[in-house]
C-alpha positions as CSV (number, residue, x, y, z in Angstrom):
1,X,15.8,-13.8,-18.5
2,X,13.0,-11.3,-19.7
3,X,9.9,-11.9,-18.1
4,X,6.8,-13.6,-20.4
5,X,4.1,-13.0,-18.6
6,X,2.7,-10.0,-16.4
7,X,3.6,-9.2,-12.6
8,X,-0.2,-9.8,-10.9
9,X,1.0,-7.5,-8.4
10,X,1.0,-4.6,-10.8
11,X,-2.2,-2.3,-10.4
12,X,-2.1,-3.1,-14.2
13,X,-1.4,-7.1,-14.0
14,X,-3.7,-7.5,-12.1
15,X,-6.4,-5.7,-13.5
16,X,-5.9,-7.3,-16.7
17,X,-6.1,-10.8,-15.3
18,X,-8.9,-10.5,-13.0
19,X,-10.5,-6.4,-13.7
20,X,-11.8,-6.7,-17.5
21,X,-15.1,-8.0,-18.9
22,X,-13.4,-10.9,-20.4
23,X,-12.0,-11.5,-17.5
24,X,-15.0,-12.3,-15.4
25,X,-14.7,-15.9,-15.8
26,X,-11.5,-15.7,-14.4
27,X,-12.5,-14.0,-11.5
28,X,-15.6,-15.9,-10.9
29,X,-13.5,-19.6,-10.7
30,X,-11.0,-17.7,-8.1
31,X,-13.6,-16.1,-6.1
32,X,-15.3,-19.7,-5.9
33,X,-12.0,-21.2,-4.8
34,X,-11.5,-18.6,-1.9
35,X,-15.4,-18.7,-1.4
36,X,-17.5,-21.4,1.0
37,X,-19.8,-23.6,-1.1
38,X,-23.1,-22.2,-0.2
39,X,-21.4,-18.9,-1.7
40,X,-20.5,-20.0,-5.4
41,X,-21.0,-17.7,-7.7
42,X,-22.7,-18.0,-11.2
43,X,-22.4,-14.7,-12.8
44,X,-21.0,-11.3,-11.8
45,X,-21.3,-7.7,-12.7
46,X,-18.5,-5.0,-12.3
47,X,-19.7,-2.1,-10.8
48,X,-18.1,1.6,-10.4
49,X,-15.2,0.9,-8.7
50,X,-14.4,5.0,-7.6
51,X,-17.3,5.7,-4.9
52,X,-17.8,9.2,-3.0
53,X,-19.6,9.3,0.4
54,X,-22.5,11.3,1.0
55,X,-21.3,14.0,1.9
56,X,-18.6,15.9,1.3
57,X,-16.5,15.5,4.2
58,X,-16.0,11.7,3.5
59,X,-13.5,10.8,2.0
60,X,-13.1,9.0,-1.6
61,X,-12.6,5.4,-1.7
62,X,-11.2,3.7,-4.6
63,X,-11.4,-0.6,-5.2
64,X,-9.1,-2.4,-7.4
65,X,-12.2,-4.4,-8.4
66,X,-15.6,-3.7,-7.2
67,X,-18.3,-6.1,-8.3
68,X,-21.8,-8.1,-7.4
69,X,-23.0,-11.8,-8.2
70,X,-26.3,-12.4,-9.8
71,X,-28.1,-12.5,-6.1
72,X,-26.8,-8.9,-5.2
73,X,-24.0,-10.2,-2.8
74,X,-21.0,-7.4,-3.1
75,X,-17.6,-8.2,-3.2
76,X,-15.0,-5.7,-2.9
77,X,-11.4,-7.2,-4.0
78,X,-7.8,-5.3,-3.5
79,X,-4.4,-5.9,-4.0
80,X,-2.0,-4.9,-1.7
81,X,1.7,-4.2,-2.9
82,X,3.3,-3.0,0.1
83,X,3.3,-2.6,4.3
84,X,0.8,0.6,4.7
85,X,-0.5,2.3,7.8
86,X,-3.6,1.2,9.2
87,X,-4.5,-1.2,6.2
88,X,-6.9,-2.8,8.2
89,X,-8.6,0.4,9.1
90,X,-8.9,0.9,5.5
91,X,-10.7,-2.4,4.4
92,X,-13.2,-1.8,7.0
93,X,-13.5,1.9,5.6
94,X,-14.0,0.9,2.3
95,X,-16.7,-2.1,3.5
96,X,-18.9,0.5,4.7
97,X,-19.5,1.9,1.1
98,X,-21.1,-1.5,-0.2
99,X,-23.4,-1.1,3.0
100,X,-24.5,2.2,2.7
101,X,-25.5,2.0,-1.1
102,X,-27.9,-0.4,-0.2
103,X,-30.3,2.0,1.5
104,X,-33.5,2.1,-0.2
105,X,-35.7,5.6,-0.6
106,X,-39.2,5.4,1.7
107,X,-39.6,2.6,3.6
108,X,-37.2,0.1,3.9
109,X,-36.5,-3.0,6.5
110,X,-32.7,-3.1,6.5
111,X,-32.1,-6.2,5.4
112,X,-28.7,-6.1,3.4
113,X,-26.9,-8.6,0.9
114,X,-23.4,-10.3,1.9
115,X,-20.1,-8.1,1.3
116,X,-17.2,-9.6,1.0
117,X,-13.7,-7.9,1.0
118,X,-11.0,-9.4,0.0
119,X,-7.3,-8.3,0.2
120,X,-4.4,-10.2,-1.8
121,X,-1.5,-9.2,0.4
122,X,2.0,-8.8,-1.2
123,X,3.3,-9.2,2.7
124,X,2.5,-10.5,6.0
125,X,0.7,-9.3,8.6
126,X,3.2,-7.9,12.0
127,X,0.5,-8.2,14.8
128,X,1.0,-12.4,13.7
129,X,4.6,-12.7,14.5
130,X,4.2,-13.9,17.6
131,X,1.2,-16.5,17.1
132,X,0.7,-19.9,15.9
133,X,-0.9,-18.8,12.7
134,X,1.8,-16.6,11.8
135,X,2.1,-18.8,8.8
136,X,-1.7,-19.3,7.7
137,X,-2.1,-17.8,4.1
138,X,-5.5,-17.3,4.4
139,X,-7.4,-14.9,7.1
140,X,-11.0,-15.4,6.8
141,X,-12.7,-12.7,9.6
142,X,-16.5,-12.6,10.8
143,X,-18.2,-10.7,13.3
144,X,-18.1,-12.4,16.4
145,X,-19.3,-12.4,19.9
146,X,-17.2,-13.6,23.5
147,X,-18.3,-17.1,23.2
148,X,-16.9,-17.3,19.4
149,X,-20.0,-17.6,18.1
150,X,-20.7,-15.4,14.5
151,X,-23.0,-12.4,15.1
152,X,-23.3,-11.5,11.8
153,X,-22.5,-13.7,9.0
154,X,-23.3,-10.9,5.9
155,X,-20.0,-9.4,6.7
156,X,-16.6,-11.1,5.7
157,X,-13.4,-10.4,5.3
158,X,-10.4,-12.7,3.9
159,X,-7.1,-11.7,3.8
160,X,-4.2,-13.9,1.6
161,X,-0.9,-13.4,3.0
162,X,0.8,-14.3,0.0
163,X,4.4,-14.5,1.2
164,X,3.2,-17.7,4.2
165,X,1.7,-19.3,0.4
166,X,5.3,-22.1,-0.2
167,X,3.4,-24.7,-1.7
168,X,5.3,-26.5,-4.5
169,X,3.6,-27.8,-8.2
170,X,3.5,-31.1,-6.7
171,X,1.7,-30.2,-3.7
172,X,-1.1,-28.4,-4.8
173,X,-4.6,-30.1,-3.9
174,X,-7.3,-28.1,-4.2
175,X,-8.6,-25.4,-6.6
176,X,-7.5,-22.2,-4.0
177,X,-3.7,-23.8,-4.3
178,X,-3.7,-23.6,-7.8
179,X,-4.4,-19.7,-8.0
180,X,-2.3,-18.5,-5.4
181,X,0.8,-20.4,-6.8
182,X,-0.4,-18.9,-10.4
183,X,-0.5,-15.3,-8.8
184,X,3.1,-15.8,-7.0
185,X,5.0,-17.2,-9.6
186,X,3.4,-16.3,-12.5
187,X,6.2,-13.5,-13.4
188,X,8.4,-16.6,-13.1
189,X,7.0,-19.0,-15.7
190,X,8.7,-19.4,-18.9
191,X,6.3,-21.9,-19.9
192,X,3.0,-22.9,-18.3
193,X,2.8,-25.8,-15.6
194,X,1.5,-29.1,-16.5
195,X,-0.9,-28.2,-13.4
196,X,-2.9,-26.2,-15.8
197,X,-4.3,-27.9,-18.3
198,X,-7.5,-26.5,-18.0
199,X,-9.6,-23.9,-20.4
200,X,-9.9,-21.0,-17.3
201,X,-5.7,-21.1,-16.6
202,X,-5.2,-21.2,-20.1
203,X,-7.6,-17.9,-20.6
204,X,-5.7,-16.5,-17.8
205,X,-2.0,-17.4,-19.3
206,X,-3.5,-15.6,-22.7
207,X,-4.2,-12.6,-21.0
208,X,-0.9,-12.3,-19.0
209,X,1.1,-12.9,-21.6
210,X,3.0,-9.6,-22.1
211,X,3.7,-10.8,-25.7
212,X,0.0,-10.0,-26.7
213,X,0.2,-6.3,-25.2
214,X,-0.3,-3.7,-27.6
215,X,2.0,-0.7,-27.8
216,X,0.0,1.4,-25.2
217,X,-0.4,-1.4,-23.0
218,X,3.8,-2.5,-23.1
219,X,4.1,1.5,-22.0
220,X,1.3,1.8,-19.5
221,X,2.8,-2.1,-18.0
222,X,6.3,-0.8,-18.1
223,X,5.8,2.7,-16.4
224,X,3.3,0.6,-13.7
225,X,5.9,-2.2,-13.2
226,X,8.7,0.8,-12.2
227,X,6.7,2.5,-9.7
228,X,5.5,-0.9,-8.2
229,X,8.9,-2.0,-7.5
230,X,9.9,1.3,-6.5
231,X,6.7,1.8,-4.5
232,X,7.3,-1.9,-2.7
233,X,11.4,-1.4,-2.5
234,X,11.2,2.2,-0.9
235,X,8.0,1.4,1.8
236,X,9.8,-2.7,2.8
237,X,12.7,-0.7,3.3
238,X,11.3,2.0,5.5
239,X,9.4,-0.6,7.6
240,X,11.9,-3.1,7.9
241,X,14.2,-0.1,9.3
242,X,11.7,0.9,11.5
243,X,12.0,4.6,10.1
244,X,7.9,4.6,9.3
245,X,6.1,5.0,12.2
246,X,3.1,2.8,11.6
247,X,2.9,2.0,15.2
248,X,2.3,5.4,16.2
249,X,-1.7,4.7,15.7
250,X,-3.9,8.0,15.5
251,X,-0.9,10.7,16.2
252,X,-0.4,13.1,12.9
253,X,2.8,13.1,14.0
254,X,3.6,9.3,12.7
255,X,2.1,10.4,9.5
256,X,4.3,13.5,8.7
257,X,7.0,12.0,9.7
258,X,7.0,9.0,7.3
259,X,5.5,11.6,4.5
260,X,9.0,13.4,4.9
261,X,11.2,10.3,4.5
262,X,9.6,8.9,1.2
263,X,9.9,12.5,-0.3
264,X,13.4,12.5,0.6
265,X,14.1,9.1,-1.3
266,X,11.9,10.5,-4.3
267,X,9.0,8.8,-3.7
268,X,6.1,9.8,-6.3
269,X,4.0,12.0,-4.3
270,X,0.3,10.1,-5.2
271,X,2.4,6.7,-3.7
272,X,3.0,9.3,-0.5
273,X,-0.8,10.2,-0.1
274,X,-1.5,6.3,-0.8
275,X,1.0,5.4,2.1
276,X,0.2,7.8,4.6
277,X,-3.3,8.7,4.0
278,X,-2.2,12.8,3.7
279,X,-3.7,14.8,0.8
280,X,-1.1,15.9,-2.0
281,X,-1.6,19.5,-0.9
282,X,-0.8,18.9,2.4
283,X,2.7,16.6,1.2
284,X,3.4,19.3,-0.9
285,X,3.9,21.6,1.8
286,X,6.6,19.4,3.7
């Protein structure tokens, strides 16, 4: 059966769901769902979401969605389709950015807003496999010293582990439970839940709805909806082989060597340089 609505785990899905200024509402109730209380969110902003370091050896880092509430708090959110080499490494990277633009010219006493990065992850986590919350859906990390205690509260990350999310419609209590079963299964629905009845799911059914999509749009979904399922197929595959070397932390070696394998299978070479972290130039050259 065709699909009605949009994959959310489409660069392009979800983008239009959660990434465009009439989508802000839409982002705002799910933020505020994953969000404690004395975060809630009023209003929001999107910012550039393509930042440069300061100099030019850093490297560039790109957000899905970069944006900041109405008291300057930052929140960086990314989707995550696929099993990728040092991911973790990679949120913390991209935290630093949010950090660093805060600097003020002349004198200036540090003190910084929240940051909040958020990663919706198409996959689980392997380092949990072999721990009691190898089945949480939701990660929710602070800085922390030996006793446990929070160090430094302005810095969070939360991680949604999508595939551990099995609730049911009849089991979903709170406000978080409705949006993660919407973003799993919402490639599924023929028709929309009796679960949401209200005006912010039925803005976000209107916008997924691939019915609506303009001609450009239907070709720019289609051609992102191959390489996603390309992109996810070819890297679960690899991993789940054990032919990519994630483990091999910090050796070049580990790198190349998964490089060579997805250009083998015909793996778009920007998805190569996403998945390993090598430039283009340099994949070219294998």
């Amino acid at each position: 059966m065709k699909a009605k609505y949009v994959n959310p785990f489409t660069d392009f899905g979800f983008k239009k769901i959660f990434g465009e200024e009439a989508s802000k509402p839409l982002l705002i109730d799910f933020l505020n769902a994953l969000l404690p209380s004395r975060s809630k969110i009023i209003d929001l902003n999107f910012k550039n979401n393509e930042h440069l370091g300061q100099t030019i050896a850093d490297r560039k880092a790109i957000y899905d969605i970069y944006c900041e509430s109405e008291n300057g708090e930052k929140f960086i959110v990314e989707l995550q389709k696929a099993k990728q080499n040092f991911f973790k490494d990679r949120t913390i990277y991209y935290s630093t950015f949010p950090i660093r633009e805060q600097a003020e010219k002349g004198e200036w006493n540090y003190q910084l807003k929240a940051i909040y990065c958020i990663g919706i992850l198409d996959f689980t986590f392997d380092d949990y496999e072999s721990e009691p919350e190898k089945s949480e859906v939701v990660h929710s990390i602070k800085l922390k010293n030996q006793n446990n205690v929070v160090f430094y509260d302005k810095l969070t990350y939360i991680y949604l582990e999508m595939p551990n999310f099995k609730l049911q419609e009849n089991q979903l209590t709170t406000r978080l439970d409705q949006w993660l079963f919407f973003i799993k299964n919402l490639e599924d629905f023929q028709t929309i839940p009796n679960i949401f009845s209200d005006h912010v799911f039925n803005k976000a059914f209107e916008k997924a709805e691939i019915a609506k999509f303009g001609p450009i749009e239907m070709e720019q979904y289609e051609m992102n909806l191959k390489q996603y399922r390309d992109y996810k197929n070819t890297i679960d595959t690899a991993f789940d082989d054990g032919k990519v070397e994630g483990k091999i932390e910090g050796k070049i070696e580990g790198k190349i060597e998964t490089a060579i394998l997805l250009k083998k299978l015909g793996v778009d070479i920007h998805i190569i340089s996403e998945s390993t972290g090598l430039s283009q130039f340099e994949i070219e050259k294998l």
